[in-house]
C-alpha positions as CSV (number, residue, x, y, z in Angstrom):
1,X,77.6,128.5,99.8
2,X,75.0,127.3,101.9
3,X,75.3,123.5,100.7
4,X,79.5,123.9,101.5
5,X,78.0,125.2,104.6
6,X,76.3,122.2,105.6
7,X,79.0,119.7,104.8
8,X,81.7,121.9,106.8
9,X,79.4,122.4,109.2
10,X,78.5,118.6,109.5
11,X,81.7,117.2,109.8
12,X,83.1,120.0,112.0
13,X,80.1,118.7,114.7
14,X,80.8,115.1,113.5
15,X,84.8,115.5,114.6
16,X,83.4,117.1,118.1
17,X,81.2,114.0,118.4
18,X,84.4,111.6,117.4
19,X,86.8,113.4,120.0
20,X,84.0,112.6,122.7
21,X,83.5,109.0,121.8
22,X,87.4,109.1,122.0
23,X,87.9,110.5,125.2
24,X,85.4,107.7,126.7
25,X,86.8,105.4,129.2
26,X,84.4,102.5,128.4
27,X,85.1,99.8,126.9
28,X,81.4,99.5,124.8
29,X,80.2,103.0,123.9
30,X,76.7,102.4,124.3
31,X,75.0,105.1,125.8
32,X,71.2,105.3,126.3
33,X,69.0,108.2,125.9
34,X,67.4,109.4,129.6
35,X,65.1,112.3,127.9
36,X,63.6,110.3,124.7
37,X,62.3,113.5,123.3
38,X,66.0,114.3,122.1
39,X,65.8,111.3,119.9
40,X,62.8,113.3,117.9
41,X,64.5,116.8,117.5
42,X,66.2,116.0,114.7
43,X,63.1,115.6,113.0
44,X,61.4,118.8,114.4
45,X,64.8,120.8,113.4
46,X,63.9,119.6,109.3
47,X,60.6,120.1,109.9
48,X,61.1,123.5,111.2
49,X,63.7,124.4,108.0
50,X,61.2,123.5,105.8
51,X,58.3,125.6,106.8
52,X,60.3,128.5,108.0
53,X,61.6,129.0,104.2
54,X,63.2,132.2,103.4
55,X,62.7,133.9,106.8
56,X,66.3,131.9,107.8
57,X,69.4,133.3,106.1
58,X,71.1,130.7,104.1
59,X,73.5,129.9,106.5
60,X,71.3,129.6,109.7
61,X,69.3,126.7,108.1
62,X,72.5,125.1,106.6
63,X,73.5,125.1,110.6
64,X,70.7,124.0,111.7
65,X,70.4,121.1,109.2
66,X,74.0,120.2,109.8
67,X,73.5,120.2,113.8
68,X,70.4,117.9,113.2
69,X,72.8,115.1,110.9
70,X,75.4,115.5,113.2
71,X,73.1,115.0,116.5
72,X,72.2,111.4,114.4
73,X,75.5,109.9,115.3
74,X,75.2,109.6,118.8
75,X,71.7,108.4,118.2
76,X,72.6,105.8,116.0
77,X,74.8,104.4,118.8
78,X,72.3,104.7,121.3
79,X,71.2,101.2,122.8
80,X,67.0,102.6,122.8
81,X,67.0,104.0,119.9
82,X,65.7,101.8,116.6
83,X,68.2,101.8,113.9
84,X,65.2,102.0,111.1
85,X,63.8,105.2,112.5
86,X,67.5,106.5,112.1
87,X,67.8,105.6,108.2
88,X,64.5,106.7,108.0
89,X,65.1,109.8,109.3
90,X,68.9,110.5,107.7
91,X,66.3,109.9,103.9
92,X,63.7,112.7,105.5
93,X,66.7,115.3,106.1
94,X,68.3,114.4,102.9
95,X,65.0,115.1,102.0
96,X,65.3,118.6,103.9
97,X,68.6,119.8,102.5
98,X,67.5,118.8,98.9
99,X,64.8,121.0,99.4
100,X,66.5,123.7,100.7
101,X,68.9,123.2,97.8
102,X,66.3,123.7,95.7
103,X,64.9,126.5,97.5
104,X,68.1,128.8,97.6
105,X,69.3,127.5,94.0
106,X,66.8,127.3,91.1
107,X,67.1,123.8,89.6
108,X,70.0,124.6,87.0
109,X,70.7,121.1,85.2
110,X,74.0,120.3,82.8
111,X,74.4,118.9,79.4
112,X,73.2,115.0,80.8
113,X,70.2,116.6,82.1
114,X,69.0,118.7,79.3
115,X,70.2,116.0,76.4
116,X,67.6,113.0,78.7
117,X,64.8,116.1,78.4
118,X,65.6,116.6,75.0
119,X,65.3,113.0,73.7
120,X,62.2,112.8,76.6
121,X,60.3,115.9,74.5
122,X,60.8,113.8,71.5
123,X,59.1,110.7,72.7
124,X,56.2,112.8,73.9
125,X,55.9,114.5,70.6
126,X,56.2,111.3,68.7
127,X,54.7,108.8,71.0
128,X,57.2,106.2,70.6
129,X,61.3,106.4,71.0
130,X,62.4,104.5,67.4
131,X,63.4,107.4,64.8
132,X,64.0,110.7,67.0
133,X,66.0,113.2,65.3
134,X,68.5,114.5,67.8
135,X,71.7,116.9,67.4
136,X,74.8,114.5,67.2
137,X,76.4,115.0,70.3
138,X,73.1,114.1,71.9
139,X,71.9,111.0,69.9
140,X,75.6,109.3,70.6
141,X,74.8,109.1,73.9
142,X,71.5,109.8,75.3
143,X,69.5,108.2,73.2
144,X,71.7,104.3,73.7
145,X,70.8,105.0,77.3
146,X,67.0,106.0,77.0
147,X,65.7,104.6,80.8
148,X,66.0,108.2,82.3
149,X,63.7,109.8,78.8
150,X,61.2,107.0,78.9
151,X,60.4,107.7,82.5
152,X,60.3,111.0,82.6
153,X,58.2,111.1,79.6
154,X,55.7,108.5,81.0
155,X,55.7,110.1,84.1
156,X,55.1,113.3,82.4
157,X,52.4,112.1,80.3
158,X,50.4,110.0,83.0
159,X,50.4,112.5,85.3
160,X,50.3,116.0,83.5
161,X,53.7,117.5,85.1
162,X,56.0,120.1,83.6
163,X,58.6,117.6,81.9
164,X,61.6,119.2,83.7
165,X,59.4,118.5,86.7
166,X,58.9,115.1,85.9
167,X,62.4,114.8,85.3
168,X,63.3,115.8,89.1
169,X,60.5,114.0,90.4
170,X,61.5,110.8,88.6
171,X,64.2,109.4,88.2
172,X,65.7,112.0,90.5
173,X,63.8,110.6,93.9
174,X,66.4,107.7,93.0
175,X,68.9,109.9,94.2
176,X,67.2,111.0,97.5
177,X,66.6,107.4,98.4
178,X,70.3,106.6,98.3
179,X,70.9,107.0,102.2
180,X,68.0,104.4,102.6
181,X,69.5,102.1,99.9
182,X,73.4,102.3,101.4
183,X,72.0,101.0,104.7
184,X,70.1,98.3,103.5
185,X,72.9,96.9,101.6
186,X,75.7,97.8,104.2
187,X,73.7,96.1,107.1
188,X,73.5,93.0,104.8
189,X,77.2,93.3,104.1
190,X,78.6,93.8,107.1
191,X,76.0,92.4,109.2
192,X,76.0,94.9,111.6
193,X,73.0,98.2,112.2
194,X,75.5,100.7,113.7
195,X,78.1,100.6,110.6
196,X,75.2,100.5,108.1
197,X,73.6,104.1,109.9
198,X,76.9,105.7,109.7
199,X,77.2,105.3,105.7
200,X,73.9,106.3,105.7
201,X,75.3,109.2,107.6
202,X,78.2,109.7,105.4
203,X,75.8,109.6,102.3
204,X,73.7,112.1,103.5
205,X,76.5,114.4,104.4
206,X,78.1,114.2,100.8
207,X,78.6,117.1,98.6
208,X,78.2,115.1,95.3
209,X,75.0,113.3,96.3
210,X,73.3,116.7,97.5
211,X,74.7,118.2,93.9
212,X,72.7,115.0,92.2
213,X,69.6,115.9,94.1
214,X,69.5,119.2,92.1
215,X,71.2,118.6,88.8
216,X,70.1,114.7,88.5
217,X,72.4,112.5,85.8
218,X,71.9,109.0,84.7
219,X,75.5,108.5,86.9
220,X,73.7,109.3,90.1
221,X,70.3,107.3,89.3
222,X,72.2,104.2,87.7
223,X,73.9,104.5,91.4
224,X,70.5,104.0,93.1
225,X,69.5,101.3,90.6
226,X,72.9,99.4,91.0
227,X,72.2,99.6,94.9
228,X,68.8,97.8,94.4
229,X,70.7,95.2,92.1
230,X,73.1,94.6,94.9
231,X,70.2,94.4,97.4
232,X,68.2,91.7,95.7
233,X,70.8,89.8,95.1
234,X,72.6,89.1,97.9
235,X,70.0,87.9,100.1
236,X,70.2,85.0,102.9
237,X,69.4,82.4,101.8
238,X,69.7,83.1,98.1
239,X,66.9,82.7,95.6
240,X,66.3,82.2,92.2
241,X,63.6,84.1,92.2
242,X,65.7,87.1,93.8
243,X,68.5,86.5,90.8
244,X,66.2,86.7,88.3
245,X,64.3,89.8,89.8
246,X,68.3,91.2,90.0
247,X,68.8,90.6,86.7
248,X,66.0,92.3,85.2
249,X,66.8,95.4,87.1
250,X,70.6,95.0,85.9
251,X,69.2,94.7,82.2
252,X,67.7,98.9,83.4
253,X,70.4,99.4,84.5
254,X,72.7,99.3,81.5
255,X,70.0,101.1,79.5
256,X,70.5,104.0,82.4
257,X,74.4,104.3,82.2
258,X,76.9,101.7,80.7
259,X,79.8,102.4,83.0
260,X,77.9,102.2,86.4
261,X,76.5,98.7,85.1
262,X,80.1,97.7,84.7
263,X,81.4,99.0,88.0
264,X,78.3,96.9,89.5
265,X,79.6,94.0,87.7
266,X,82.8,94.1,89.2
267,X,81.2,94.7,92.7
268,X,79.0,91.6,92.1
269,X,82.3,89.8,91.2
270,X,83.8,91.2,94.1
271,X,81.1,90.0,97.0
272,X,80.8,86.9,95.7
């Protein structure tokens, strides 16, 4: 309830916000912030979430959270205001509600997640990935796709986590960059800042993406990867060295999930 709470909440503030910008007889909607604390609350409000923990009913820091996303459109189109310290700080309350996400709801991860830790434990116990005995309806799928096991597992192994905690760590902070990753690649698209912090916004605001951040898929980290793909690519001017880098991290990318690497082809196909 709390994470429906956020997104109604959000785009309830977000329509206020649109009526306003609406109702304004300007012709440019530029407005510029007289108090330049405001442009930091935001920031304290996550910050504030965070610490406060459990002593907030669900619903109160779902609210809050919601007011501070919301309170980033109008700062996004204010003319004082850098557009990287907005991305940056849609990614840290993305951040915020992932955690709280966490915090209300213990991690509680599907099929895809426990069949990537299944085939991950087997690589640990083994040491290599060749030859892993898995049930059938796990080795027909997970184990053609092995990027999200492999990294787990390395990750797991280098640094001592818990494997499900290695699993959330990475590849699930894939999945919390996303908001950082959509503006990059929309301000390159679209050549313009204010457009590319508003699908940052959307991002950040969307029930599926704050679902990934707790249940994390191949879908939703093959997302993040085919984002960098797109990213490296299409720079200006182009570069060989930039294709080949692209390529490389296409070549993960089909290893993560087969039908997000052939969505990005066809986006390829369609930007060029």
């Amino acid at each position: 309830y709390s994470k429906i709470a956020i997104i109604g909440s959000t785009f309830g503030l977000l329509s206020i916000l649109f009526g306003i910008h609406l109702l304004d007889d300007q012709e440019h909607f530029n407005p510029s912030l007289s108090r330049s604390w405001l442009r930091y609350v935001p920031l304290i409000v996550g910050i504030c979430v965070d610490l406060l923990g459990t002593r907030l009913p669900p619903i109160a820091s779902a609210f809050a959270l919601s007011f501070a996303l919301a309170l980033v459109f109008p700062l996004s189109k204010a003319i004082n205001v850098s557009k990287t310290y907005i991305v940056l700080l849609l990614v840290f309350l993305a951040g915020s509600i992932a955690y709280n996400v966490y915090y209300y709801y213990p991690p509680n991860p599907e099929m895809d997640t426990w069949g990537h830790l299944s085939v991950a434990s087997g690589i640990m116990q083994k040491g290599h990935f060749s030859n892993i005995v898995q049930p059938l309806f796990l080795s027909q799928y997970f184990q053609p796709f092995p990027v999200m096991s492999v990294a787990s597992s390395m990750l797991s192994s280098v640094t001592g986590f818990n494997l499900l905690v290695a699993f959330f760590v990475f590849p699930g902070v894939l999945i919390l960059l996303q908001p950082l990753l959509v503006f990059l690649l929309s301000r390159r698209v679209f050549c313009n800042a204010e457009a590319a912090a508003l699908s940052a916004f959307v991002l950040a605001t969307e029930a599926t993406v704050l679902t990934g951040m707790n249940n994390v898929q191949g879908t939703f980290s093959a997302i993040s990867l085919s984002l960098l793909v797109l990213i490296t690519l299409f720079r200006d001017p182009p570069s060989r060295a930039n294709a080949i880098v692209a390529f490389l991290m296409f070549l993960i990318l089909v290893a993560a999930h087969g039908a997000v690497a052939v969505v990005t082809l066809i986006l390829i196909a369609y930007l060029v």
